[in-house]
C-alpha positions as CSV (number, residue, x, y, z in Angstrom):
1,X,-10.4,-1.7,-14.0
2,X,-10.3,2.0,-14.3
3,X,-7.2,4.1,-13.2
4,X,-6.4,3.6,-9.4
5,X,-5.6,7.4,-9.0
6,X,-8.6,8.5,-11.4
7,X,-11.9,9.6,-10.0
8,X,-13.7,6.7,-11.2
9,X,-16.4,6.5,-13.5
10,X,-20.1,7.8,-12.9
11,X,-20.8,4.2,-10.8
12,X,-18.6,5.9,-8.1
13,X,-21.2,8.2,-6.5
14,X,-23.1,5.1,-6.1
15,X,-20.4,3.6,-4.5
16,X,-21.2,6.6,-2.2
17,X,-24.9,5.8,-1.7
18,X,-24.7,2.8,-1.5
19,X,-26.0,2.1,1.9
20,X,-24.4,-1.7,2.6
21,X,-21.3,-2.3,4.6
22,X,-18.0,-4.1,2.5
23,X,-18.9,-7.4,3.9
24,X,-22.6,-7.4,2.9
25,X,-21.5,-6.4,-0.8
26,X,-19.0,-8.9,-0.9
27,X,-21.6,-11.7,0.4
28,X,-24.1,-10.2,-2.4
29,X,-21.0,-10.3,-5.3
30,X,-20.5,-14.3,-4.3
31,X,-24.4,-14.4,-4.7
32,X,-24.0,-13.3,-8.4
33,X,-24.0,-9.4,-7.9
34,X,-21.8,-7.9,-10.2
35,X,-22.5,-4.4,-9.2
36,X,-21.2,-5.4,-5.6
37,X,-17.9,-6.2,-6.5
38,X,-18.0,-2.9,-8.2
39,X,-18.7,-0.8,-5.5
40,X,-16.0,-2.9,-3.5
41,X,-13.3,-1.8,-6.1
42,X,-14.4,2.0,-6.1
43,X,-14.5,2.4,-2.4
44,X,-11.2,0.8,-2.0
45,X,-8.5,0.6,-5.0
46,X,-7.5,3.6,-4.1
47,X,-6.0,3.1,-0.4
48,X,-4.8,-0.2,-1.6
49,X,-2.7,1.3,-4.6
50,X,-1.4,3.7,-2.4
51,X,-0.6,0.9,-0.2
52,X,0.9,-1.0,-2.7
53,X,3.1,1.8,-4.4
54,X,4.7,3.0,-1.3
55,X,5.5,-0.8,-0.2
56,X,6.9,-1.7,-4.2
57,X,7.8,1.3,-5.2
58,X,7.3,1.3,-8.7
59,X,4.2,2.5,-10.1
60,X,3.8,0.3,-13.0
61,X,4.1,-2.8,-10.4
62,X,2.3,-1.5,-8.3
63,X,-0.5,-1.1,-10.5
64,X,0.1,-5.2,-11.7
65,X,-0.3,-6.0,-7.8
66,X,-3.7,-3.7,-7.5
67,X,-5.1,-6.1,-10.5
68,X,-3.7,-9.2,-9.0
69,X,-5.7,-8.4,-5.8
70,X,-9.1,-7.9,-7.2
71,X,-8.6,-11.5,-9.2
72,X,-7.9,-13.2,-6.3
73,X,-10.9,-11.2,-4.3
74,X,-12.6,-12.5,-7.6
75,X,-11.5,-15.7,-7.5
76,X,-12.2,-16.3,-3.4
77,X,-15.9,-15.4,-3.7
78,X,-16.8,-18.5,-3.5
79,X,-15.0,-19.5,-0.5
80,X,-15.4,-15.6,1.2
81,X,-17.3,-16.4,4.7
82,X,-19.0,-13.1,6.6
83,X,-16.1,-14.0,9.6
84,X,-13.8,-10.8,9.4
85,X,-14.1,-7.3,7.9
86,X,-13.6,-6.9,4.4
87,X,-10.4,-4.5,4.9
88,X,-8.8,-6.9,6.5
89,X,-9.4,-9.8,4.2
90,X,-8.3,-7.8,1.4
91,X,-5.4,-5.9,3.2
92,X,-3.9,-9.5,4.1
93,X,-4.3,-9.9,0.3
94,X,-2.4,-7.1,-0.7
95,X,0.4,-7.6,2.2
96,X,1.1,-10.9,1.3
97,X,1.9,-10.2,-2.3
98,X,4.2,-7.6,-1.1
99,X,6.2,-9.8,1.0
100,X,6.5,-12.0,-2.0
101,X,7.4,-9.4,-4.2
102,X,9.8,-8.3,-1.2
103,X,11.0,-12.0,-1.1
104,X,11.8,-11.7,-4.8
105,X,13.5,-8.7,-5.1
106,X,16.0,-9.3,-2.5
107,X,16.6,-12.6,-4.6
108,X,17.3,-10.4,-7.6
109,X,19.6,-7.6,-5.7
110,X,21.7,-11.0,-4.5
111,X,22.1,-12.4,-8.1
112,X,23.0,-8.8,-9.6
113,X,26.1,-8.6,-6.9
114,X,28.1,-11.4,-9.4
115,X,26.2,-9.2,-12.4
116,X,28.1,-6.1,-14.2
117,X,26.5,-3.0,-13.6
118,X,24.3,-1.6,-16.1
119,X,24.8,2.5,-17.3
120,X,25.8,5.3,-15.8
121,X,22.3,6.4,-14.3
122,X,19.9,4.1,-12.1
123,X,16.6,5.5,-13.8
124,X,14.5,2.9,-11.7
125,X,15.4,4.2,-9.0
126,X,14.6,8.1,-10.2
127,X,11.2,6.0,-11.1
128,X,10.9,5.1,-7.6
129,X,11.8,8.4,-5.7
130,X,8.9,10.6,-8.0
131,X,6.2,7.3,-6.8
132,X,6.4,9.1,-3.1
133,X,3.7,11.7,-3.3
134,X,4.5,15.3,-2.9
135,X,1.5,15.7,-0.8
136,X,2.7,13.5,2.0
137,X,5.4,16.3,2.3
138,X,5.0,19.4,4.2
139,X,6.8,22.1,2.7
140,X,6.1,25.2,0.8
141,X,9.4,25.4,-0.7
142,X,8.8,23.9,-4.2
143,X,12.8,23.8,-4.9
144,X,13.4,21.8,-2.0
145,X,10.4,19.5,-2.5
146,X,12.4,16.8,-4.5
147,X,15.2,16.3,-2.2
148,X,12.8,16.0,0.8
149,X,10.5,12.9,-1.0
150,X,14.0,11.6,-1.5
151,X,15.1,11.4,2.2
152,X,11.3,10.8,3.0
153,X,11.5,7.6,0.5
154,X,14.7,6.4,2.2
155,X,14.3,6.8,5.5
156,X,10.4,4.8,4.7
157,X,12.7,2.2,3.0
158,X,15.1,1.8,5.5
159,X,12.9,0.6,8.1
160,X,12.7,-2.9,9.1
161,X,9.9,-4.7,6.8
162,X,7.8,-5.2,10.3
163,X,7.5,-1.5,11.0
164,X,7.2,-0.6,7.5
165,X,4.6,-2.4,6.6
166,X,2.6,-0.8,10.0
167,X,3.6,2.6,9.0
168,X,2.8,2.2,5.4
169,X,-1.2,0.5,6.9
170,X,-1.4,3.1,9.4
171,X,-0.3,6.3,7.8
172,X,-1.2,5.3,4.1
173,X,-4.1,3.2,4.5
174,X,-5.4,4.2,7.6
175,X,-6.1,1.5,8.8
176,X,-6.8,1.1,12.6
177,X,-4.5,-0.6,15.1
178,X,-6.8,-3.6,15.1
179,X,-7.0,-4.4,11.5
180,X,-3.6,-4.2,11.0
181,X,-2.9,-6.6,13.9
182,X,-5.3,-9.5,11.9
183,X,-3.7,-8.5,8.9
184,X,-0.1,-9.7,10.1
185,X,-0.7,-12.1,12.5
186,X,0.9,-10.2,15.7
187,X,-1.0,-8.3,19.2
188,X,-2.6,-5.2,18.9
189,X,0.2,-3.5,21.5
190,X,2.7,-5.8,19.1
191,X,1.9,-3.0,16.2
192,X,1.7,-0.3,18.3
193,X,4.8,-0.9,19.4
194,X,6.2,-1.3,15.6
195,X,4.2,2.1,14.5
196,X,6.5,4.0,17.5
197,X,9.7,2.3,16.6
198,X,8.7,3.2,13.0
199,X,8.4,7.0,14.1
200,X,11.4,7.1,16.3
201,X,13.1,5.9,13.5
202,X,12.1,8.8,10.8
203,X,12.2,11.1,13.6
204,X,15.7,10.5,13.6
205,X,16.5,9.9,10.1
206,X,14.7,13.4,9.2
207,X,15.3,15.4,12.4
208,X,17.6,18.5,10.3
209,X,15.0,18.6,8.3
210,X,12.7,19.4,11.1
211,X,14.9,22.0,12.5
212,X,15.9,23.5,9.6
């Protein structure tokens, strides 16, 4: 699979062309269309990486996760059935390896309590500040653009994993209200409600940053 933040290869125009919607392709991939499953990938690795790397954190992972999705899409063919849009299908994919990797990671952070720390520096986390886009950052002063993806990463982290994982759909993603309500089981005003307390929240968290 080519490089989630790349361009693609030539076959993305035709990804562009290409007249049929997600769940059509995905019905003509689990006929034996190669090319479909293609077209899938190009159209949406992208939002899903982005998805995946603000959730994780790390881009190396979340390039591991981006790969584990398309093999299960790849290995669900079979069983895909034209019943709900393709985003969502896939979105539930890639949400429910986050929670495990979530799951796993808190499991880790308990067992390192009894552990000796390790260095003086915490270079994953350095690893994990520079995965928050300077783009999603709204500031012409270049000197200050560091310390504000930091604050902007915490204050994303520190959220509760419910509204988190609404922001990160919504904001991220883009994806609508709707989707995200079948992708994590819970009423459309249910997320809605999440997505405000998950802006209230930064509001907060980065409010001398908006004044300043």
């Amino acid at each position: 699979m080519d490089d989630p933040h790349s361009s693609g290869r030539p076959s993305a125009p035709s990804a562009v062309q290409e007249p049929r919607s997600d769940e059509a392709l995905m019905v003509g991939f689990r006929e034996g269309e190669t090319r479909a499953f293609e077209v899938l990938v190009v159209r949406h690795r992208r939002g899903l990486f982005n998805f995946l790397l603000r959730s994780v954190q790390n881009r190396s992972r979340a390039e591991e996760m981006l790969q584990e999705v398309f093999l299960r899409v790849v290995r669900s063919k079979e069983r895909y059935e034209q019943t709900a849009k393709f985003t969502t299908w896939v979105y539930t994919i890639a949400r429910n390896l986050c929670v495990d990797e979530s799951r796993r990671a808190k499991f880790r952070r308990t067992v390192s309590l009894d552990a000796p720390r390790r260095g003086p520096g915490n270079e994953e986390g350095s690893a994990m500040l520079e995965s928050v886009a300077a783009d999603q950052v709204a500031t012409d002063d270049a000197a200050a653009a560091p310390q504000i993806r930091q604050r902007v990463a915490k204050a994303i982290d520190g959220l509760p994993d419910d509204q988190r994982e609404v922001f990160l759909m919504r904001q991220v993603s883009g994806l609508s209200f709707k989707e995200i309500g079948e992708i994590v089981g819970a009423p459309e005003n249910t997320v809605k409600s999440r997505m405000r307390y998950a802006l209230d929240k930064l509001r907060t968290e980065l409010a001398d940053f908006a004044d300043a």
